[in-house]
GUKEKE-960513 format. One line per field, with one value per atom (N, C-alpha, C): residue number from 1; x, y, z. Coordinates in steps of 0.001 Angstrom, whole numbers, plus 500000, padded with zeros to 6 digits. Example, Ala and Ser with C-alpha at 12.3 -4.5 7.8 and 13.67 -1.06 7.14 Angstrom:
BEGIN
seq = [1	1	1	2	2	2]
c1 = [513190	512300	513200	512850	513670	512900]
c2 = [494310	495500	496700	497750	498940	500030]
c3 = [507800	507800	507800	507080	507140	507870]
***
This chain:
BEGIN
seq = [1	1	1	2	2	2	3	3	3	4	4	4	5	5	5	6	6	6	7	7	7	8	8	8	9	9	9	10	10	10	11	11	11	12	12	12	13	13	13	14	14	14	15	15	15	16	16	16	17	17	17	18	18	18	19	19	19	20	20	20	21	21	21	22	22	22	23	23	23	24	24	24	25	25	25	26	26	26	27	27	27	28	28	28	29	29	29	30	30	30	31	31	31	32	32	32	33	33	33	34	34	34	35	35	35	36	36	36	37	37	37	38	38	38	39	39	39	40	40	40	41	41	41	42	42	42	43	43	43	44	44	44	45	45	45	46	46	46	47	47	47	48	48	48	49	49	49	50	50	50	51	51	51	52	52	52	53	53	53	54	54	54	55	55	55	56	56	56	57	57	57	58	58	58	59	59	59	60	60	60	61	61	61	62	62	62	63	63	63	64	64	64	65	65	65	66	66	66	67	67	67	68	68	68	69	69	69	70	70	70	71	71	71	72	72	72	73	73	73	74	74	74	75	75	75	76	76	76	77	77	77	78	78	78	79	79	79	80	80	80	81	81	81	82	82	82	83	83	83	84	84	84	85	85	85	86	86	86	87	87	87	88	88	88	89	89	89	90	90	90	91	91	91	92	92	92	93	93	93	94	94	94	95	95	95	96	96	96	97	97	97	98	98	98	99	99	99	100	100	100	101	101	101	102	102	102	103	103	103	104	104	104	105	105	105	106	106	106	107	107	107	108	108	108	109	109	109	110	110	110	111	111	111	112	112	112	113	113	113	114	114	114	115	115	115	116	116	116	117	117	117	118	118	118	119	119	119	120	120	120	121	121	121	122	122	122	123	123	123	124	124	124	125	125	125	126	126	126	127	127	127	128	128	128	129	129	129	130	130	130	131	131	131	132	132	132	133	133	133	134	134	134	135	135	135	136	136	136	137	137	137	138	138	138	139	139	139	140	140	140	141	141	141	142	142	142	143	143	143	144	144	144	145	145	145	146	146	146	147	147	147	148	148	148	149	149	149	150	150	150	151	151	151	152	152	152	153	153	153	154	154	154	155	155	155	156	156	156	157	157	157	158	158	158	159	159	159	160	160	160	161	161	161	162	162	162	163	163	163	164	164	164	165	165	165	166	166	166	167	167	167	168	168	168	169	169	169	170	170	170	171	171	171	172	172	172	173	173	173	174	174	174	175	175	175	176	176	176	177	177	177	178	178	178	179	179	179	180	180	180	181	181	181	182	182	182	183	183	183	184	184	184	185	185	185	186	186	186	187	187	187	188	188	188	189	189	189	190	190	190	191	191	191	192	192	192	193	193	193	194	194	194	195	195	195	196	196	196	197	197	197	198	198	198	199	199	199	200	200	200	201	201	201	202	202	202	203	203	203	204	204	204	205	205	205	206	206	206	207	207	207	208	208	208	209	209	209	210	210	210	211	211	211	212	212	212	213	213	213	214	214	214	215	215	215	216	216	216	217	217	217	218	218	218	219	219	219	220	220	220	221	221	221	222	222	222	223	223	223	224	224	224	225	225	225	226	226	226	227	227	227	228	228	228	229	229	229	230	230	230	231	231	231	232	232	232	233	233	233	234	234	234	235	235	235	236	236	236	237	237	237	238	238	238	239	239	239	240	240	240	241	241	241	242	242	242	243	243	243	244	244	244	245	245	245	246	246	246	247	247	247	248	248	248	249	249	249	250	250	250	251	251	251	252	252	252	253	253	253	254	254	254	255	255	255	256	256	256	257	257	257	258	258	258	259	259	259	260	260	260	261	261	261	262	262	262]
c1 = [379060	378474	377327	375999	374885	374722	374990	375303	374102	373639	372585	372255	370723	370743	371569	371506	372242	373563	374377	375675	375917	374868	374582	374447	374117	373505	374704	375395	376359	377625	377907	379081	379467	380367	381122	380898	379568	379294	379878	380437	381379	380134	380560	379638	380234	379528	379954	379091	379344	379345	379384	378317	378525	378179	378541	377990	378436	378476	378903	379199	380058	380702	381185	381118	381304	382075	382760	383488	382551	382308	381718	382326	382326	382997	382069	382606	381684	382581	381964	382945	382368	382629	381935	382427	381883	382423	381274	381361	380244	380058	378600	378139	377409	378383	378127	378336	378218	377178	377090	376676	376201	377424	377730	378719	378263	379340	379440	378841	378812	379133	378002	377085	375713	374958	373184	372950	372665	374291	374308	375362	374826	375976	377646	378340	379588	380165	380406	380825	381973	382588	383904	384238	385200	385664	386430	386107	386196	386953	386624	387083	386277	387320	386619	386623	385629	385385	385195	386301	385586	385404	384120	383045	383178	383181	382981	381263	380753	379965	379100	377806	376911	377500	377720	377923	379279	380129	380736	380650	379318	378819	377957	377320	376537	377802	378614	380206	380323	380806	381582	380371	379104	378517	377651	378054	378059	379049	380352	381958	381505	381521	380687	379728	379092	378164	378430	379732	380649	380691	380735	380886	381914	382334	383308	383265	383582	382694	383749	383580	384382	383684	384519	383829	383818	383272	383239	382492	383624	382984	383505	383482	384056	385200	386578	387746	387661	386769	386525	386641	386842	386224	384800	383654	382484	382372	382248	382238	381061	380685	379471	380073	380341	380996	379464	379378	378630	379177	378317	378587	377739	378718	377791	378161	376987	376973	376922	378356	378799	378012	377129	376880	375635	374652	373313	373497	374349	374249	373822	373004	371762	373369	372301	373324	373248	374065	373581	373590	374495	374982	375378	375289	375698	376075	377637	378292	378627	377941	378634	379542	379973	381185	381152	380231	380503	381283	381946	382990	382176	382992	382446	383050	381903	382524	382837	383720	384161	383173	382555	381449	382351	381352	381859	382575	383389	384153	383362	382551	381333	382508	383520	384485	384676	384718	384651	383195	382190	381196	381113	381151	381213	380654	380080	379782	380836	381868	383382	383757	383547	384012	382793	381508	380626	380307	381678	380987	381688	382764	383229	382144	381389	379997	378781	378034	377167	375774	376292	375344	376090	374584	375302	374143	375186	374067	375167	373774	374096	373385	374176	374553	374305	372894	373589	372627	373122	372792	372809	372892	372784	373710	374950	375984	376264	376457	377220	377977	378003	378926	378387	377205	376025	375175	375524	374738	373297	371994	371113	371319	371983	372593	373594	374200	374512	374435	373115	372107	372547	371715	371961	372992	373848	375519	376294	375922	375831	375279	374167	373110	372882	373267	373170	373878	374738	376113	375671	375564	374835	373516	372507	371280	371273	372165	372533	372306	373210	374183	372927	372232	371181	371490	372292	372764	372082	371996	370795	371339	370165	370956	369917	370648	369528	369744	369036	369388	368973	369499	368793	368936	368362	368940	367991	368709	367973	367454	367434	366805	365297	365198	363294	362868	363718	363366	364147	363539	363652	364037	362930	362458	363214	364657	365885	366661	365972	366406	365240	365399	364320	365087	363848	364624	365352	365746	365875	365315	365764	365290	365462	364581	364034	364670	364670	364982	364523	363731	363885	362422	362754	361638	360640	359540	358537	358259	359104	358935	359447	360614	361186	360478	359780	359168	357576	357301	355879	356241	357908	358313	359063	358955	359773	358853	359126	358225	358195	359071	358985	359577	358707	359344	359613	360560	360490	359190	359116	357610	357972	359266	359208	360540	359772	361314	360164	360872	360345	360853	359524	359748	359500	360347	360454	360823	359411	359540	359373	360611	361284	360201	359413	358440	359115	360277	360397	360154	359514	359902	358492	357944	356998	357329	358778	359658	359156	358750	358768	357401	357048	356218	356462	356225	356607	355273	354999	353737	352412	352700	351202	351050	352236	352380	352906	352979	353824	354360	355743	356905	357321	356697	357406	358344	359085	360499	360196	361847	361377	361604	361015	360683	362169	362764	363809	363603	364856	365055	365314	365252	365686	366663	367783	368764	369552	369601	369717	369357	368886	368748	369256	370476	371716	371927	372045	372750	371997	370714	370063	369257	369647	368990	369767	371258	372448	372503	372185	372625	371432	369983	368745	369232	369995	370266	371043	372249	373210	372512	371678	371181	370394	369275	368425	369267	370216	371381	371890	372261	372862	372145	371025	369790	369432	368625	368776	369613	370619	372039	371779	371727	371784	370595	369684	368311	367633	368708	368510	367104	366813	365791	364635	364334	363644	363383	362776	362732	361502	360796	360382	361107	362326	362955	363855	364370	365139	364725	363692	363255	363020	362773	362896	363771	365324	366248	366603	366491	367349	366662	364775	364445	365215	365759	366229	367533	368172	369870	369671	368451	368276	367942	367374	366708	367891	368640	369835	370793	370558	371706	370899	369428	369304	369228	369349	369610	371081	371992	373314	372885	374778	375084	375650	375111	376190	375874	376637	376535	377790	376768	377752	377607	378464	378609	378102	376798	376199	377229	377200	378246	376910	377165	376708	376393	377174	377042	375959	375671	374681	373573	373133	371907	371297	372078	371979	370914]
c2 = [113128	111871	111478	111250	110456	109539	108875	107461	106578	105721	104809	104389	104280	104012	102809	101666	100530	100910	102252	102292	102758	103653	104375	103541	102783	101839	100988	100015	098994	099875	099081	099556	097557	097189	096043	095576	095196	094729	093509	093037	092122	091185	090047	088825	087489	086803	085933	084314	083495	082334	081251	080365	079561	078165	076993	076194	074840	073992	072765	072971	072703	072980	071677	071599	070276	070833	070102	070088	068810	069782	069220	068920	067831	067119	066592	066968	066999	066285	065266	064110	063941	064813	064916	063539	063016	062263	061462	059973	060075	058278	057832	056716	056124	055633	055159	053492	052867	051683	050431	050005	049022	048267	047852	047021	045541	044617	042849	042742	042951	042317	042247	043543	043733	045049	044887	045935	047243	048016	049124	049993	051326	052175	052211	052284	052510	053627	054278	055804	055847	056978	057146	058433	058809	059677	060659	061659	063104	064020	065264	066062	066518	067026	067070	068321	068761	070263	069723	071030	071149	072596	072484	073257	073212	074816	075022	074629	073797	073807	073947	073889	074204	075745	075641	076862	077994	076909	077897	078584	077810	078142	079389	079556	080641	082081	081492	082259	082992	082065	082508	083412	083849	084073	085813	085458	086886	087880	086830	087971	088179	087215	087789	089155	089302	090518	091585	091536	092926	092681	091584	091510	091024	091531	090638	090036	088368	087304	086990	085851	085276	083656	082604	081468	080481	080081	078808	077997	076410	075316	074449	072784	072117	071686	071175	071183	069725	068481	066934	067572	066539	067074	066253	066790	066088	066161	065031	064831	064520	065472	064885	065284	063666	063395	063351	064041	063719	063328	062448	061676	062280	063571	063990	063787	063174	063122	064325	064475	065845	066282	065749	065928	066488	065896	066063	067391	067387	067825	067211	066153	064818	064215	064535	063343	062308	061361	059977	059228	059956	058953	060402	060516	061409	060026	060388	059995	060719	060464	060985	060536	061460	060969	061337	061283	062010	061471	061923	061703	062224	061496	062299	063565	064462	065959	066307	066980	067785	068670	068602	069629	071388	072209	073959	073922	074562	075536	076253	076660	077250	079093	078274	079695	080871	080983	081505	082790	082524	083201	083859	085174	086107	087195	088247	089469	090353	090321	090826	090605	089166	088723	089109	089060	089731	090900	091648	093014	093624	092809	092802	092422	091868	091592	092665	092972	093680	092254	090745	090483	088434	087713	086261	085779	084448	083779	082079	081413	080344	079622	078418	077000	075740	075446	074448	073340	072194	070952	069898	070312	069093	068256	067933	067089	066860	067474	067559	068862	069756	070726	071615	071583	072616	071574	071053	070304	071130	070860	071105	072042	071665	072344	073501	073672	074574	076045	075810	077021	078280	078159	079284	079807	078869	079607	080596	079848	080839	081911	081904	083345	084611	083950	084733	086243	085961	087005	088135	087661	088349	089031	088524	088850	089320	089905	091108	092146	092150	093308	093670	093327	093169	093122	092279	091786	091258	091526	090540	088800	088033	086566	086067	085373	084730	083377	082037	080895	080439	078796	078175	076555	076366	074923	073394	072381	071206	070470	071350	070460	070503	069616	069425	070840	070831	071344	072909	073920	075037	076077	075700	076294	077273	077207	077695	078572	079473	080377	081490	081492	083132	084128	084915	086485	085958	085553	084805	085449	085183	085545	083958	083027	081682	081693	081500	080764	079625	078850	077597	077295	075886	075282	075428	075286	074407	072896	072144	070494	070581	071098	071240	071785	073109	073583	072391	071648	070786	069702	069688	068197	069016	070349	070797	070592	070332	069866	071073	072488	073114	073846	075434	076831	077537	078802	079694	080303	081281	081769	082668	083766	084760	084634	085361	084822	085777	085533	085816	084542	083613	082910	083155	082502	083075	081797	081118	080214	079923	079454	079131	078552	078810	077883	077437	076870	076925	078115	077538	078486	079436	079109	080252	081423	081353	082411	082422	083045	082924	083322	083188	083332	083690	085347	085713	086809	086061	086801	086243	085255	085005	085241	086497	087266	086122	086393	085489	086502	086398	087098	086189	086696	085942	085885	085258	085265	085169	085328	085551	084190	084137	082839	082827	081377	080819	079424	079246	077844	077043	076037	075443	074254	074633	073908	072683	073505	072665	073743	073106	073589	073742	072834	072221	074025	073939	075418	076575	076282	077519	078630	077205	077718	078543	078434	079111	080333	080302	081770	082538	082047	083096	083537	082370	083043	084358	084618	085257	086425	086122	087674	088351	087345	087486	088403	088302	088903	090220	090099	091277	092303	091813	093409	093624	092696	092774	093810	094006	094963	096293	095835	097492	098214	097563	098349	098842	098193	098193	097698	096429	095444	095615	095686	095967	094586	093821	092115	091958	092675	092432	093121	093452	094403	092789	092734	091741	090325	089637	088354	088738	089834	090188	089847	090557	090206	089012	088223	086803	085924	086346	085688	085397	087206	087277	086647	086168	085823	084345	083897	082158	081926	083071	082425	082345	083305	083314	081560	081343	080586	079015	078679	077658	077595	078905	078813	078251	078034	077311	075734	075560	074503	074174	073261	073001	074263	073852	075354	076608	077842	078716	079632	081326	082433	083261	084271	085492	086624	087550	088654	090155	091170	092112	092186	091652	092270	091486	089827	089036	089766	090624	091057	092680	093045	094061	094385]
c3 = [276048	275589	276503	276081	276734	276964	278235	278896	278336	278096	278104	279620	279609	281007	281744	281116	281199	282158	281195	281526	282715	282678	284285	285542	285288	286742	286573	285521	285721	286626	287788	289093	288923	289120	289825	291240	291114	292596	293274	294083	295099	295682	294834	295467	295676	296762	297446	296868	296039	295852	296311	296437	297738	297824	297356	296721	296268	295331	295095	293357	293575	292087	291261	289589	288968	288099	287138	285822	285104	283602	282924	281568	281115	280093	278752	278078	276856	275930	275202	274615	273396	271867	270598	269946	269076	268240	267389	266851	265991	266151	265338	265638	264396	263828	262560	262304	263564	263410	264525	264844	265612	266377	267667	267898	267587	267392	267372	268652	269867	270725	271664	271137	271819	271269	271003	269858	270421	270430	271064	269911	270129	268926	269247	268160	268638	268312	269828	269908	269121	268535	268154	268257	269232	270230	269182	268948	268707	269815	269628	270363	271866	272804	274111	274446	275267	275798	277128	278421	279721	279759	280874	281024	282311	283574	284851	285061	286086	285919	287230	287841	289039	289786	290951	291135	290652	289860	289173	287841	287263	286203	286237	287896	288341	288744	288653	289227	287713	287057	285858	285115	284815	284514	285221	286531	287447	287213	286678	286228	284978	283724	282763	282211	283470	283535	284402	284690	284716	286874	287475	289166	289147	290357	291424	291903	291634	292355	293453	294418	295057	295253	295105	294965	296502	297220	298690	297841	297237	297022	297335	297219	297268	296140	297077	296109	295723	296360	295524	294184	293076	291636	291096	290980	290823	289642	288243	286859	286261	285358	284617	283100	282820	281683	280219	279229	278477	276899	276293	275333	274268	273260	272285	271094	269983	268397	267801	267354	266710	265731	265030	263826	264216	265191	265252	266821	267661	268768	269764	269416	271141	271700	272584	273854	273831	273696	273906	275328	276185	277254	278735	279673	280906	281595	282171	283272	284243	285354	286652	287378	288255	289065	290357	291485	292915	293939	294266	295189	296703	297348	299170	299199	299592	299373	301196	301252	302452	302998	303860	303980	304503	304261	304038	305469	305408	306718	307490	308357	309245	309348	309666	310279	309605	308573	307516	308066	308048	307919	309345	309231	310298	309524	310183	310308	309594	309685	309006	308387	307846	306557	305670	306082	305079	304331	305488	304990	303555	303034	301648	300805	301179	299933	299640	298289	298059	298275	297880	297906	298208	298456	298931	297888	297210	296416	296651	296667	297461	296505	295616	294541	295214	295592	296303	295616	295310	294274	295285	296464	297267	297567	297050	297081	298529	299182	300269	301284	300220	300533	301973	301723	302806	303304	304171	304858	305354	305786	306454	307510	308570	309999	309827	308225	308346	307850	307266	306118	307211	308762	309786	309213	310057	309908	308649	307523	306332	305932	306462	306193	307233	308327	309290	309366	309245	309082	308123	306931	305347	306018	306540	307098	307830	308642	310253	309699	308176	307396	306428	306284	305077	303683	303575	302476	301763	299933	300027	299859	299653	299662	298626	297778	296454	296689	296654	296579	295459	295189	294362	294584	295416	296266	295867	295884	295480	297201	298090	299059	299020	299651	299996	300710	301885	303061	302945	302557	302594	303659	305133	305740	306319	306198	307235	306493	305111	304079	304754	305318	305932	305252	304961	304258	303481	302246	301192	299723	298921	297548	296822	296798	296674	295126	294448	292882	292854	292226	292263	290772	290123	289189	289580	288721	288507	289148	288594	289069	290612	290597	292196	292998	292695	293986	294588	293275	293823	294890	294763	295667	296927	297773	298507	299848	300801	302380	303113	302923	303635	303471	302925	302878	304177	303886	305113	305473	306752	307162	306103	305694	305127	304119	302820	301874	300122	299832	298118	297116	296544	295807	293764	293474	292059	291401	290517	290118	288541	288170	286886	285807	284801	284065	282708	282573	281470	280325	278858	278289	278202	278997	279820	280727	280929	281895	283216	283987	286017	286476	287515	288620	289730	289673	291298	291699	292900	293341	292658	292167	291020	290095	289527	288316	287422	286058	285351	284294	284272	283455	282183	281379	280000	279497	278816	278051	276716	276190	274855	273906	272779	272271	271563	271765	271317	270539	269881	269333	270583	271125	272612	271830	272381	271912	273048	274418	275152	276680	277605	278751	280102	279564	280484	281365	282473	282813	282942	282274	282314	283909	284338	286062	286714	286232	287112	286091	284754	284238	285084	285141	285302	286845	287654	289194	288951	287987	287839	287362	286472	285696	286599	287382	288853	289852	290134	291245	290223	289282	289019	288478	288383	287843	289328	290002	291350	292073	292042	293232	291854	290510	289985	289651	290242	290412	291573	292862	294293	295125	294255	294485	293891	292886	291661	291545	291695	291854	290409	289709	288590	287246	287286	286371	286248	287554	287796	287182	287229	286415	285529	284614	283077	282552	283277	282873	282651	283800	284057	283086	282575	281597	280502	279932	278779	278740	279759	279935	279747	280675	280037	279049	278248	276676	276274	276119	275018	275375	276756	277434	276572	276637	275817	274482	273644	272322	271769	273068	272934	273308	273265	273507	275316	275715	277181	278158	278570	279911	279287	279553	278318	279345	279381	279853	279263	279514	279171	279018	278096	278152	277844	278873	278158	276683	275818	274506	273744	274342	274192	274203	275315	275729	275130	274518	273426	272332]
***
């Protein structure tokens, strides 16, 4: 039998997850008319969906595409409750919920404990979980070993992701104060697909249904063409293009499967 190339290169690579994690709540139901009491719609509560969401959405989505993940997040539960009209799909309403998060365990990250990983990809939304002071401590270990390390972080301040594989927007990267001296940035354009090196990588044209999530599938597809091309970093944003188109032609934050990408 003649392997497809695909089949040839997919191995189960062992990755390390690292990040601030949410549960997402999705609350269908319908709005068929005005309240007495003030002129606002009145929801009527349907059925509910939860959804893994931020860096376990980048988790669940790396196993999806055939890895071995391992997850470091916070165990608070952080809620982003949404309020959707079943009929049409729009949102009407996002509730959050952040709790004080526990910041990461430092101990954990050693030289030895890294060496179970093919690769480190680091979720971080800012909450709390990864404080500033402790980016070093996390990367260091991974970066002895030459591991690679992908981020995709909501801080301003960059600068302390050296040797790094950057992920990050459009809108986000214009408001960031400070990159590393050395790193590879790869920036998200919507449905214009990425920018790395100046180059621009197109995606493919979709219905855009919702965009919720789509940053954590392109990290996931980013990392796993990434390790099975052995740093092929423009094979690699092809892919992760094609994994976010499919991911906003859904609903909510959804999981890529091989068979999607077919």
């Amino acid at each position: 039998m003649i392997m497809s190339k695909d089949t040839q290169q997919q191995r189960q690579f062992r990755i390390l997850v690292v990040g601030d994690a949410c549960l997402d709540l999705y609350f269908f139901g319908s709005c068929d008319r005005l309240s007495p009491e003030a002129p606002v719609p009145v929801f009527k509560k349907g059925t509910i969906e939860k959804r893994q969401g931020m860096c376990l959405n980048v988790a669940s989505n790396l196993e999806s595409l055939g890895n071995k993940v391992s997850v470091d997040r916070n165990r608070e539960t952080i809620r982003k409750t949404r309020i959707v009209d079943q009929r049409s799909g729009q949102h009407i309403l996002r509730i959050d919920e952040e709790p004080e998060i526990k910041r990461i365990d430092l101990r954990k990250y050693t030289v030895d404990s890294m060496r179970a990983y093919d690769a480190l990809v680091i979720s971080d939304y800012d909450k709390g979980y990864i404080l500033q002071g402790d980016i070093l401590d996390i990367i260091q270990p991974a970066r002895s070993l030459g591991i690679p390390i992908f981020v995709d972080s909501k801080k301003k301040d960059l600068s302390k992701f050296e040797d790094c594989i950057i992920k990050i927007n459009e809108k986000e990267s214009k408001l960031v104060t400070s990159f590393p001296k050395k790193y590879e940035k790869i920036v998200t354009i919507g449905s214009e697909g990425a920018v790395w090196r100046e180059k621009k990588y197109p995606t493919l044209r979709v219905s855009v249904h919702d965009v919720c999530g789509a940053g954590d599938v392109f990290l996931a597809g980013l990392t796993t063409r990434y390790l099975e091309t052995r740093g092929d970093i423009a094979a690699s944003i092809r892919f992760a293009n094609k994994c976010a188109a499919i991911s906003v032609s859904r609903f909510g934050t959804c999981t890529i499967k091989r068979d999607d990408l077919s």
